[in-house]
C-alpha positions in Angstrom: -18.5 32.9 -36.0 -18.4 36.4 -37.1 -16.9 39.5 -35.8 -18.8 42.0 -37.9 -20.9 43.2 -35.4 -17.6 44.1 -32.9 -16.4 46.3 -35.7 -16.8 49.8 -35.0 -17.5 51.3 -38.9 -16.9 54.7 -39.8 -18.5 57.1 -42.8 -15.8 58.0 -45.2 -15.0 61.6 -43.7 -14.5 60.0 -40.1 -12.1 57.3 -41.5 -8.7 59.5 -39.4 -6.9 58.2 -37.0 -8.1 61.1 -34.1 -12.1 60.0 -35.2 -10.8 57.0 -34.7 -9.5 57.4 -30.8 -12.4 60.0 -30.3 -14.9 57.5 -31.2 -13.5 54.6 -29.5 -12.8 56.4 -26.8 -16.4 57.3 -26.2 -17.7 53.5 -26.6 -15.9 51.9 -25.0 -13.8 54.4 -22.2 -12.2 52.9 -19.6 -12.1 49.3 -21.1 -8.3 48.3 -21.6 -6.5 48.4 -25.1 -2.8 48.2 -24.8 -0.2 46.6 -22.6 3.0 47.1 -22.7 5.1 45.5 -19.8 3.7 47.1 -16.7 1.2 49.5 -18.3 -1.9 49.1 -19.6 -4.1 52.1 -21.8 -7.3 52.5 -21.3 -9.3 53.6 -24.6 -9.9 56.8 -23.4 -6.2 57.1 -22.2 -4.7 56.5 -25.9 -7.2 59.5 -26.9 -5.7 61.6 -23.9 -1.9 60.4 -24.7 -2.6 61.2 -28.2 -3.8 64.7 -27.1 -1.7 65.8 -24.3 2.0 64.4 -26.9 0.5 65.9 -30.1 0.9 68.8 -27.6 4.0 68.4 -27.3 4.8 68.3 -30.6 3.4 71.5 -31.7 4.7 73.1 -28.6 8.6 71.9 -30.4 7.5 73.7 -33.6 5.9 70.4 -35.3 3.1 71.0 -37.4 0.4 69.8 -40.0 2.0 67.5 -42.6 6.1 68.0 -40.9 7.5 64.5 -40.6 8.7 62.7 -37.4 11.3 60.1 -38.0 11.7 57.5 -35.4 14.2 55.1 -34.9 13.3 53.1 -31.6 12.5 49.7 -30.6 8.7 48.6 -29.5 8.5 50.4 -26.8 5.1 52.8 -25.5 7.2 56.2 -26.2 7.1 55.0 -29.9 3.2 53.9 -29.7 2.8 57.9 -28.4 4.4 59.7 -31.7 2.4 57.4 -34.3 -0.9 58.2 -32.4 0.2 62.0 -31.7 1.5 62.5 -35.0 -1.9 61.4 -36.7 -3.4 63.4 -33.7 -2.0 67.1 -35.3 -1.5 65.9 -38.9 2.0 65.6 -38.7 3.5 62.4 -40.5 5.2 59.4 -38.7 8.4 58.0 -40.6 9.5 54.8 -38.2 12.6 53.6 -39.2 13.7 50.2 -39.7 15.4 49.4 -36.2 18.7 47.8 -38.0 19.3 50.8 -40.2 23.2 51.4 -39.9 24.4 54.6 -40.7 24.1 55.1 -44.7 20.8 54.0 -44.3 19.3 56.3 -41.5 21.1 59.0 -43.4 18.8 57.9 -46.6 15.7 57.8 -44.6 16.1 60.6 -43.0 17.2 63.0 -46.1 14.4 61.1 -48.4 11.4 61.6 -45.9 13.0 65.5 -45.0 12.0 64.9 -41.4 12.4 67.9 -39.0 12.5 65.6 -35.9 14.3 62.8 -35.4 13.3 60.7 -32.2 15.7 57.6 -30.8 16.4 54.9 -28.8 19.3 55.8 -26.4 20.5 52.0 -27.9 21.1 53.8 -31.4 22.5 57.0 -30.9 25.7 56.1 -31.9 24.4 54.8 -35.3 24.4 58.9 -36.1 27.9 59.4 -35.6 28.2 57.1 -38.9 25.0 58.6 -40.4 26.8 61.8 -41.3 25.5 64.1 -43.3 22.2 64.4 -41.1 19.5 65.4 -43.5 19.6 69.6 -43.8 15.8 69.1 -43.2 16.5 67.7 -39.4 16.4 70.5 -36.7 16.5 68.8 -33.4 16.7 65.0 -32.2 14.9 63.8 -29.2 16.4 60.7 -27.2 14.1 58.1 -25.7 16.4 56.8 -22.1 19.8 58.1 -21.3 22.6 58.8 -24.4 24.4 61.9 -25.5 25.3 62.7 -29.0 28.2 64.9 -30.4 26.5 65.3 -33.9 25.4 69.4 -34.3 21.8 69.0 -34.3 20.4 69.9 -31.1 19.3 67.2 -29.2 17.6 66.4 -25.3 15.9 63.8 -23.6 12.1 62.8 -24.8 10.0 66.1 -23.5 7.2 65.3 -21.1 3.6 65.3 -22.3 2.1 68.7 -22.8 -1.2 70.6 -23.0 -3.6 68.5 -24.6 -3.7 69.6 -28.4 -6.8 69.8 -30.4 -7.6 66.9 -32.7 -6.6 68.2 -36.3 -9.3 68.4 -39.1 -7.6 65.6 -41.1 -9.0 64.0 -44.0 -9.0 60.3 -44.8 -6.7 60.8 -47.4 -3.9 62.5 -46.1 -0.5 61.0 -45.1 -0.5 59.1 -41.2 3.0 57.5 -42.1 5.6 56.7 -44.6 6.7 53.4 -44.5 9.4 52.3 -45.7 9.8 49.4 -48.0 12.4 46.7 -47.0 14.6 47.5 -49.8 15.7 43.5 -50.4 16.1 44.6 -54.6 17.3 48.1 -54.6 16.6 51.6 -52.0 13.8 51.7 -50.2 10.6 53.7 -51.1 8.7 55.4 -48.8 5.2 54.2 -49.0 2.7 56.9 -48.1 0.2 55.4 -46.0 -3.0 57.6 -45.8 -5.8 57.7 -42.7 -8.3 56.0 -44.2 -5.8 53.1 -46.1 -4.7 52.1 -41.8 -8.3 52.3 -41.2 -9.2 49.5 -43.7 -6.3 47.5 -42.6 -7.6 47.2 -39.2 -11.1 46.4 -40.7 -10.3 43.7 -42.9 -7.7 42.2 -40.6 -10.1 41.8 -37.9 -13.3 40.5 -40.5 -10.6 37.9 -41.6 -9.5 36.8 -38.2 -12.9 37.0 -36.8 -11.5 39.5 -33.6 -14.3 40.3 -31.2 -14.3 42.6 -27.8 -13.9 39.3 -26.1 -10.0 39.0 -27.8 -6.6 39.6 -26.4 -4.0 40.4 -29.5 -0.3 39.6 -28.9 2.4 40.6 -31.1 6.0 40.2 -31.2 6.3 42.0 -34.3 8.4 45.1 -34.8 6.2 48.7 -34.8 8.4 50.3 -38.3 6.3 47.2 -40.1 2.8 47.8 -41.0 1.4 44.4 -39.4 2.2 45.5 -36.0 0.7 49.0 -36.7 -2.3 46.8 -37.8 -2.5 45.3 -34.7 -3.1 48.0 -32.6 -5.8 49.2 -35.4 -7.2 45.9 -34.6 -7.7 46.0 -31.2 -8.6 49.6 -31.6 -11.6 49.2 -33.8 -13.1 46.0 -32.6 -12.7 46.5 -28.4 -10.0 43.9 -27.8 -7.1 44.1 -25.8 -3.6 43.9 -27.6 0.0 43.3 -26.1 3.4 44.4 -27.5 6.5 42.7 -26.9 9.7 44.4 -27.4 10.9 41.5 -29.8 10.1 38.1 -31.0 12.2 35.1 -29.3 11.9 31.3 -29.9 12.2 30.3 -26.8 10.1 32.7 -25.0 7.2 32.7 -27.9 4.8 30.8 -25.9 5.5 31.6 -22.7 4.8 35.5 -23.6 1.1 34.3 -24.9 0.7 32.5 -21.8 1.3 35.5 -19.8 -0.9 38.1 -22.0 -3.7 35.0 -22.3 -3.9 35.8 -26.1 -6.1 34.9 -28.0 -5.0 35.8 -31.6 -1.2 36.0 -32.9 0.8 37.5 -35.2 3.8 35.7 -37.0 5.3 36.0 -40.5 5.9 32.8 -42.6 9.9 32.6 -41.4 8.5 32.3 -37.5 6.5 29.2 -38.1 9.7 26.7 -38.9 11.8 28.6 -36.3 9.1 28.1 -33.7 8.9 24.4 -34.9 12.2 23.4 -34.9 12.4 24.7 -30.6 11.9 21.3 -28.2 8.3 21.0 -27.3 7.0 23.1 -23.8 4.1 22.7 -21.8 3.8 26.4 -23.0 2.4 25.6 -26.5 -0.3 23.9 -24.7 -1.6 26.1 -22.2 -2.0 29.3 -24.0 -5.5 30.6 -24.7 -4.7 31.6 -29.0 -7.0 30.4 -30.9 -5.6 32.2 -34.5 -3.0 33.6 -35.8 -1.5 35.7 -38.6 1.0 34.0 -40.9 1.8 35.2 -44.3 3.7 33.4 -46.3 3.8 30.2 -44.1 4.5 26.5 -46.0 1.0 25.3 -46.2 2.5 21.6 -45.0 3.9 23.4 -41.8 0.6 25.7 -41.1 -0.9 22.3 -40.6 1.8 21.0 -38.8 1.7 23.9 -36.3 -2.1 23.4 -35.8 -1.7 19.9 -34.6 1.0 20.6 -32.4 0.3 23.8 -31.0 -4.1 23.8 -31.2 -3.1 27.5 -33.3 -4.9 27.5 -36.5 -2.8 29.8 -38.6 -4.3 32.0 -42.0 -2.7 32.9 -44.7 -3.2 35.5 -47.0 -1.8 39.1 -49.0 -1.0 42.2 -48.3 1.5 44.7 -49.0 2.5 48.0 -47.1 0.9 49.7 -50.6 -2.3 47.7 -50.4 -4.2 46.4 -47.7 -5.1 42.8 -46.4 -6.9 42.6 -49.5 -6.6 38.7 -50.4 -7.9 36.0 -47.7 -10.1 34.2 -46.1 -11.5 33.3 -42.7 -9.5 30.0 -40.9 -12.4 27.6 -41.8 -13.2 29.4 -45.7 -9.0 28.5 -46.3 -8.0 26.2 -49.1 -4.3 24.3 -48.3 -1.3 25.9 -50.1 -3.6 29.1 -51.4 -4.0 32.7 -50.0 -7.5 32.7 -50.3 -10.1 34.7 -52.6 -10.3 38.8 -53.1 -11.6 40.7 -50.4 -15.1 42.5 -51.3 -14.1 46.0 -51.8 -11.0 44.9 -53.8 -10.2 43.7 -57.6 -7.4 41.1 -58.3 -6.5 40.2 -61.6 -3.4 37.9 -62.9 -1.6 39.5 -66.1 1.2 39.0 -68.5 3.8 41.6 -69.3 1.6 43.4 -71.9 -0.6 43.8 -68.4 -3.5 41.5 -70.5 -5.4 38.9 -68.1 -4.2 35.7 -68.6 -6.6 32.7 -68.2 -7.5 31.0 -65.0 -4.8 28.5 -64.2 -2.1 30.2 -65.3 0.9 32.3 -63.9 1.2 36.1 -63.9 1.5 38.9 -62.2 -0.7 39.9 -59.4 -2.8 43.8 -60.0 -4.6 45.1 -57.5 -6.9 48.1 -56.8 -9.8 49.2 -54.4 -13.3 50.7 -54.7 -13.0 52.6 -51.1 -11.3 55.9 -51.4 -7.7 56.0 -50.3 -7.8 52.3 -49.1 -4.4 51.8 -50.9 -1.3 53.7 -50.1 -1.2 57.1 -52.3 2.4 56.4 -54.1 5.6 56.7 -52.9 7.0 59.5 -51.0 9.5 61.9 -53.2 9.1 59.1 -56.3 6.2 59.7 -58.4 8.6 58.2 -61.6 8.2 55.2 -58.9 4.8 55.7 -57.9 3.6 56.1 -61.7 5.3 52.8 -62.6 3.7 50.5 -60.1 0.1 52.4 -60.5 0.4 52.3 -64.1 -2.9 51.3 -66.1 -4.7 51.9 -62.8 -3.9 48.5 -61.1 -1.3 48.9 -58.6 1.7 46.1 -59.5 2.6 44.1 -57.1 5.7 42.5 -58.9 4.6 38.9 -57.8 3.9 36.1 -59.4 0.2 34.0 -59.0 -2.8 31.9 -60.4 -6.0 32.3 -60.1 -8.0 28.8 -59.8 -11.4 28.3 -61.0 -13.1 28.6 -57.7 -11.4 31.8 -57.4 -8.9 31.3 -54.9 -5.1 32.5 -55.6 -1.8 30.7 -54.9 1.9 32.8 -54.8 4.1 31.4 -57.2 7.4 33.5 -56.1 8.4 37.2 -56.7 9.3 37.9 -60.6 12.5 39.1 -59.7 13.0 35.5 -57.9 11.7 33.7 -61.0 15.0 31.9 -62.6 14.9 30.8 -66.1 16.6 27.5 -67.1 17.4 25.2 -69.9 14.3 27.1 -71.2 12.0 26.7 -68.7 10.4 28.9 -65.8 11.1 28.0 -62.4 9.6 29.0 -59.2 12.1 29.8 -56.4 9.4 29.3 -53.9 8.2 26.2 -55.4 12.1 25.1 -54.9 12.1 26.3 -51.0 9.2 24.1 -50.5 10.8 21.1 -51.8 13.9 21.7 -50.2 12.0 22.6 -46.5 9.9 19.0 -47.0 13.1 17.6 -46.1 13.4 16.9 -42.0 16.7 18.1 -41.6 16.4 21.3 -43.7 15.2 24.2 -41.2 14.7 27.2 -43.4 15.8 27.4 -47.3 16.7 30.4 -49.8 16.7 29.2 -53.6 18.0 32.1 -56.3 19.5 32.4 -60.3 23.6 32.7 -60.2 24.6 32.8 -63.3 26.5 29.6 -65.0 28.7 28.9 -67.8 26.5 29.3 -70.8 25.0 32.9 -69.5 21.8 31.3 -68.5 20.6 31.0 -64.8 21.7 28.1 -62.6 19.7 27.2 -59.6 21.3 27.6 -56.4 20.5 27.5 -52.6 21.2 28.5 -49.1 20.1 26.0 -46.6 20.3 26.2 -43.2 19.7 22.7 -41.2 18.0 22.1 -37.8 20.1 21.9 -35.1 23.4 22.1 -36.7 22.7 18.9 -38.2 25.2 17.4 -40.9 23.8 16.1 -43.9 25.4 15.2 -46.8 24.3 17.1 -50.2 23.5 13.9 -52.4 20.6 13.0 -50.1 19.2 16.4 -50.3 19.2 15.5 -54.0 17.8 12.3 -53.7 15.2 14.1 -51.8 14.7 16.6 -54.3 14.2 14.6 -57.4 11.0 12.8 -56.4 9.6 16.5 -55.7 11.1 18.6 -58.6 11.5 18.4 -62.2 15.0 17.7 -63.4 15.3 21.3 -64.5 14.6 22.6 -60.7 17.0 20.8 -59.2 19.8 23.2 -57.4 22.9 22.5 -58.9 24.7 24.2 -56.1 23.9 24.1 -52.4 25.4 26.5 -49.8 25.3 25.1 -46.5 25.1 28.0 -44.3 24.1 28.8 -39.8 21.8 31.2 -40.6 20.4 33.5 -43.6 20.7 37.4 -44.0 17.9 38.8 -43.3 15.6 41.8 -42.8 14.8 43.2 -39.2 10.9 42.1 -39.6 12.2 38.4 -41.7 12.4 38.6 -45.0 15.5 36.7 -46.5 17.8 39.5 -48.1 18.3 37.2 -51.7 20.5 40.4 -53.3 23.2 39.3 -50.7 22.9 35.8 -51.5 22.8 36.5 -55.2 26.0 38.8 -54.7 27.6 36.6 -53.0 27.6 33.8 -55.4 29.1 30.5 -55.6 32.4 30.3 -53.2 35.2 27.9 -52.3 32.4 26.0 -49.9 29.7 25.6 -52.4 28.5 22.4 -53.2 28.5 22.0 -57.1 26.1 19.0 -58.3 27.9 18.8 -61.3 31.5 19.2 -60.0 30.5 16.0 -58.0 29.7 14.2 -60.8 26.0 13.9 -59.7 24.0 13.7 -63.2 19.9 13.6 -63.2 18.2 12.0 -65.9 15.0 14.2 -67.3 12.7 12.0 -65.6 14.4 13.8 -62.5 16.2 10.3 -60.8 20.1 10.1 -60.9 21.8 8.1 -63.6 
């Protein structure tokens, strides 16, 4: 089917977030949009909210282009700063909700927010977050908490005078996002009307959302696929739900409840959600498709047959947009899917010359639509000029392009290990590894071996504590691998380090190294042959 039709599309100048709750407010009124434990929004109420806390903002001295840090978990108080901050033109910095104290200091100094607003939960974070930015002048707490650092702070203000919608343009700054920061600080990804516009569009022509829908995420609002959601639902009619967090064992029966029709989960969310015992929950929802990036193409099918959820894969990035995918029946197994119309993709060497179909480079992107990608990073333009360079944003990963147009992720370069004088793909590796019925989840990175080359280690983490010994793990590996990929060392471990939205954290493993509880292949005198079996 298609959900074209359902998609409300704006002209260019009306691409803002307040034309965006103005005009949706107007069609469709006092037809519901988002639920949030006990309360549901009405279209026309998110346009009031919007209004009446954008008030409230300029009534505490916020104005045009001042940035609002936010450090809170999914709750509706932090639904009613993004939508009032695009509301007035201020800019919403949500912070990543397991920032410790260095980091909220970084955040908070980099984006030179004036306000600071915060869980009650986190407060005490600050007191290790010293110095506060010089830019921050007061902090506003969402519950009950007091604070002995010397910016001013009170409980969240109520809801003011309604503030006039301001005279944005598509191209100005809605949020800075930060970057998960797994290689290095984070950058502050400037996010621009028109670029969260697009993202609801394309998200909703790929998933084929209509009025009829009910969206259901679990997914934290700091990350932009959360924020997408709502955009979603906005622009198309539907109905979305938040919950606070995502939980294994209450997955299903949270979709049950909302009756959702479309889902949301990142790649690491399909094994966890596979390796829980069977329900009569995973049968009696109403979800029809869901949202998985970076999911193993063996378990995407799994999860279909077990759960009636067909799941889409697909790219985007915080800088880009959902700019690579196709709708669930277009999908080829194991690939992300073609370019979006609007959008260029093109696979390069290191010179940033097009390689030829078939073979490995790195992924460039850019857009015909005005402001559809993010405008750089915030405070970085050394940063920003680097990954816009030639034109093509850089996306620093790794792909091919088949000949019927359809592209396949390889693994980041910064995860590509070089061995014995060949290439290897850490993801390629992972898959391997996670083909195995005892391994849950898997992590694969270079540590550095005798002869300064890479070695090929990993960090597995087995389902349901289960013991297995390492030379079946390699028996399993060699009729999947080429010799060369083969981990020498394995690093048996309860769970991996991760970001607060899922990503593995590799730098820690990579820091961490080999220890006193590695596995060593060749310590235990397991030898491959080149034809990858043991001799």
């Amino acid at each position: 089917m298609s959900s074209s039709s359902h998609i409300t599309f704006l002209e260019p100048p009306a691409r803002t977030l307040p034309r965006m709750l103005q005009a949706q407010a107007e069609r469709h009124g006092d037809r519901p949009l988002l639920t949030f434990g006990d309360t549901t929004w009405s279209f026309r109420d998110a346009r009031d909210i919007a209004a009446r806390r954008g008030g409230a903002l300029l009534k505490a001295g916020i104005s045009r282009g001042d940035r609002v840090a936010m450090l809170c978990g999914n709750h509706l108080e932090i639904m009613e700063i993004l939508l009032a901050c695009g509301w007035i033109g201020a800019i919403a910095v949500p912070i990543n909700t397991a920032a410790m104290g260095p980091q909220i200091s970084y955040y908070l100094a980099n984006s030179g927010a004036r306000l600071l607003v915060i869980d009650a939960d986190f407060v005490e974070r600050l007191e290790h977050a010293q110095p506060l930015a010089p830019s921050l002048e007061k902090i506003w707490i969402v519950g009950s908490a007091k604070t002995t650092v010397e910016i001013p702070s009170e409980p969240l203000p109520p809801r003011s005078e309604p503030a006039e919608a301001a005279a944005v343009a598509p191209g100005d700054t809605f949020a800075i996002l930060y970057t998960s920061g797994t290689t290095g600080p984070s950058k502050g990804v400037m996010c621009a009307h028109a670029q969260y516009y697009w993202w609801g569009v394309n998200s909703s022509e790929l998933l084929e959302v209509t009025s009829d829908d009910v969206l259901c995420t679990t997914l934290p609002l700091f990350h932009i696929n959360a924020l997408n959601t709502f955009a979603q639902a906005l622009l198309t009619g539907a109905h979305m739900a938040f919950e606070q967090r995502f939980s294994a064992s209450g997955f299903w029966p949270a979709m049950v409840r909302h009756q959702a029709t479309v889902i949301y989960v990142l790649g690491a969310m399909v094994p966890i959600l596979l390796a829980q015992d069977r329900t009569e929950h995973e049968r009696a929802h109403r979800a029809r498709v869901g949202l998985a990036p970076g999911a193993p193409a063996e378990l995407m099918a799994q999860f279909a047959e077990r759960t009636g959820a067909r799941l889409i894969e697909g790219y985007g990035s915080t800088e880009t947009n959902f700019v690579i995918g196709d709708t669930v029946d277009a999908q080829k197994p194991g690939f992300m899917g073609r370019v979006r119309k609007g959008y260029e993709a093109c696979v390069v060497d290191d010179q940033d010359v097009e390689v030829p179909v078939g073979e490995m480079g790195e992924l460039v992107l850019r857009a015909s639509e005005p402001f559809a990608f993010a405008t750089g990073y915030f405070g970085m333009p050394d940063k920003t000029v680097e990954a816009w360079r030639n034109l093509w944003f850089h996306t620093g990963d790794r792909v091919l392009r088949d000949e019927d147009g359809y592209f396949r992720f390889a693994d980041r370069l910064k995860d590509a290990i070089r061995r014995r004088g060949e290439n290897i793909s850490a993801f390629e590796v992972e898959q391997a590894l996670m083909s195995h019925p005892d391994v849950e989840i898997a992590a694969v990175y270079p540590v550095k071996s005798e002869l300064a080359e890479d070695e090929v280690m990993a960090a597995i983490s087995l389902r349901g504590g289960r013991d297995v010994d390492p030379i079946v793990i390699m028996s399993h590996c060699e009729t999947r691998l080429p010799y060369f990929a083969i981990p020498r060392f394995l690093d048996f471990v309860s769970e991996l380090p991760r970001t607060e939205n899922g990503k593995v954290q590799k730098y820690k493993l990579r820091e961490r190294g080999v220890t006193s509880a590695t596995w060593d292949r060749e310590a235990a005198g397991y030898r491959l042959s080149r034809g990858g079996r043991r001799r």
